[in-house]
C-alpha positions, 0 to 999 in steps of 0.5 A: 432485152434488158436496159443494161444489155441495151446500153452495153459500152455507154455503162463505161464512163470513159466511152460515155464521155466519148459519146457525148464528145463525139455528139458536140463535135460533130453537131458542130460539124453539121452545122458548118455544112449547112452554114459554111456554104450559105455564108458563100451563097447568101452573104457573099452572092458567091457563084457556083464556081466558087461554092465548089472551090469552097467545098474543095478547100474543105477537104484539100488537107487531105492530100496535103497531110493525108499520108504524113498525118499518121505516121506522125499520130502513130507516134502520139497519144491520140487523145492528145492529139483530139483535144488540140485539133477540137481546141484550135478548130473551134478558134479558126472557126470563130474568125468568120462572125468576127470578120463579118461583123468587123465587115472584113468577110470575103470568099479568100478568107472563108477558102483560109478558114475551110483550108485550115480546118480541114488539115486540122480535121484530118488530124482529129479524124485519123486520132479518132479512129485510132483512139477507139481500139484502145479504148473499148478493146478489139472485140467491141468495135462493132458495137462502138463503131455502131453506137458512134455512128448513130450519135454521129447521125442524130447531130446530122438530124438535129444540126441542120435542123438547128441551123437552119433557123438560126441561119434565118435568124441570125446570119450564117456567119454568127450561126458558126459561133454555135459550131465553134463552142459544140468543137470547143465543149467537145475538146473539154469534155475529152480532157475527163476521159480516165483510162490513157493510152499506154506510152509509146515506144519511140521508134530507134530510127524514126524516119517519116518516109519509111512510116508512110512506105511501111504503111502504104505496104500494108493497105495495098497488101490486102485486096479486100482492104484495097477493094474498101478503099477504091469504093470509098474513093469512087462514092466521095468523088462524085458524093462531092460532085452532088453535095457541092450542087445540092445547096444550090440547086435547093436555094435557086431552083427550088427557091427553099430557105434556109428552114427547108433546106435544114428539114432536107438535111435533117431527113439525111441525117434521119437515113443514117440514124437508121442506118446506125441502128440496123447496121449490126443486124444487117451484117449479121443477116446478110454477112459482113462482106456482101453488106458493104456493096450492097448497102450502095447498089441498093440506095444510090439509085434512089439519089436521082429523085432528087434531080427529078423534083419540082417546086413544091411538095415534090422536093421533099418528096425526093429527100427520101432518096438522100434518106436511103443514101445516108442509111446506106452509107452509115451501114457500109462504113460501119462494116467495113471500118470495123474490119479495118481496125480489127486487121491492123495491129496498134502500132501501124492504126494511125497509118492505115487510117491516114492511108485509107482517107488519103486515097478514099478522100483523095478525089473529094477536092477535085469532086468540089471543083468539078461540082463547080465547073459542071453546074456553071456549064450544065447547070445545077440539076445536071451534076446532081444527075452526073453525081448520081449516077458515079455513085451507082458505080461504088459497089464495083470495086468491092463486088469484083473483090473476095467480099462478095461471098465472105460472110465473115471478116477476118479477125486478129491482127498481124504484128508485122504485116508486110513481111509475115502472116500471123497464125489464123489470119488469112493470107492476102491472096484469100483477102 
């Protein structure tokens, strides 16, 4: 294959400047995960109680603006929209170095700052996944959502690996500076982007519960769509359960630095380049239903290495597992996002987007905090065992639903989904 056919979409500048956007915001992004935690851990001696509140308040926007938060991108540009979140996150980011070194830092103002960026987030994220139609057209979003996913997964490679020597060498708090310029220079480079999206039609009678009504209607009119969902919900509970624990339990039990602690999360985002890379093809062997349980029946027992290991050797050794869980995860999100954009028609992408995260991410706050309580009774290494073996039930919800057997999604979009059935697009008793 030639080098152009290789390159595809990243030949247009304007997806090109996305690319790399999407490469300095969310380098960004790997390293609060890594930093924001040990801030709590290591500089403020926090317990585990309070490291899965910490993890909680990171996603709480979720249900406080989930639903709300696209019928109000659905009425703007979403370009817009992705450069005033990356602008203003990166800004309530910088506050944690600055209030360390004023020696102002205490956990209420880390649960503030994760609060905010987390509202903030769902914003950036429901125009991000809006924003991607438009830009390569309806008939490209495998190819896109593929090519964003592996930029998506070298930062999970390189950010941990990044942090965690800065960390080491600097502080957690100081290492936030390198996450807040990575949101900065992202929100900047997507000013450049040429192509605008076409202006919108205002509503005659805009009214914000009705939008979220319209766009609930139609996710929970699809029973695959429903099926997606339920699965996301399911694995993002207990995904946080285990992730709230694992830092700790890497730290304390296993006695790793923050280096080790970075090669563990490099090594995850090593499984989700993987992951990006096989995506495509796998769909097309195996079929674009099937793959999306197959992918967490296969890899989610392989997180129980973990809980398993040892000091030593042994703990890296069990890494493999998080590997396999993050190849599994980017090829069943690859799959089953591209479905859902290519369903939904353009006027109702931010809702189904917000209403997908808001029931999918839902349960992640309360994960963080049951995280918590459970490693503060039963200890660290017992809720990475409960964590894992929630996951393992993810594929269920898409195994029971007409996805087991269909090969191939349904392409198009309906224009008035919740009272008619466009020509060529399944009915939902087929979905």
């Amino acid at each position: 294959m030639s080098i152009p056919s290789r390159l595809g979409l990243l030949r247009d500048p304007d997806f090109g400047r996305l690319f790399v956007a999407t490469a300095l915001g969310q380098l960004g992004d790997r390293i609060i995960f890594l930093a924001l935690p040990l801030v709590a851990i290591v500089a403020l001696n926090a317990d585990e109680f309070q490291v899965g509140l910490l993890t909680a308040m990171t996603t709480t926007g979720s249900l406080l603006v989930g639903l709300p938060a696209g019928a109000w991108v659905d009425r703007m540009r979403k370009r817009s929209v992705m450069i005033g979140t990356d602008l203003v996150r990166a800004l309530v980011l910088l506050t944690i170095p600055m209030a360390w070194w004023a020696g102002l830092l205490a956990i209420w103002w880390l649960y503030a700052v994760a609060l905010v960026h987390g509202v903030l987030t769902v914003f950036f994220d429901v125009a991000y996944v809006s924003y991607l139609p438009h830009l390569v057209g309806r008939g490209k979003l495998v190819e896109g959502n593929s090519k964003l996913s592996a930029i998506r997964s070298v930062t999970s490679i390189s950010g941990p690996a990044v942090a965690g020597p800065m960390v080491g060498w600097a502080g957690a708090p100081a290492t936030l500076v390198a996450s807040s310029v990575g949101m900065a220079l992202s929100g900047l480079l997507a000013i450049s982007i040429r192509k605008r999206e076409q202006k919108l039609e205002p509503s005659e009678d805009p009214q914000l519960r009705r939008d979220i009504k319209e766009g609930l209607k139609f996710v929970l009119k699809y029973p695959v769509l429903r099926a997606t969902i339920l699965g996301d919900a399911i694995f993002n509970l207990f995904l946080v359960m285990y992730q709230t624990m694992l830092l700790v339990f890497l730290e304390r039990e296993m006695g790793l630095g923050s280096f080790g602690i970075g090669l563990i999360l490099s090594g995850m985002g090593c499984g989700a380049l993987v992951g990006a890379l096989l995506a495509t093809r796998l769909s097309k062997r195996l079929g674009q239903g099937p793959v999306i349980w197959l992918a967490p029946l296969v890899t989610c027992p392989l997180t129980v290495l973990m809980p398993l290991a040892r000091p030593g050797g042994s703990v890296y050794a069990a890494a493999i597992g998080l590997a396999a869980l993050s190849l599994g995860g980017v090829v069943r999100v690859v799959a089953q996002a591209s479905f859902q954009q290519a369903l939904t028609p353009d006027r109702l992408m931010g809702r189904m987007g917000a209403t997908a995260r808001f029931v999918s991410w839902g349960g992640i706050p309360l994960g963080g905090v049951l995280g918590g309580a459970c490693g503060s009774v039963f200890g660290a290494t017992a809720t990475l065992w409960i964590g894992a073996a929630g996951m393992m039930l993810s594929f269920l919800p898409s195994f029971l639903s007409p996805l087991r057997t269909m090969r191939k999604l349904p392409e198009g979009k309906a224009s008035e989904p919740v009272r008619t059935v466009q020509p060529g697009l399944p009915r939902a008793r087929e979905l």
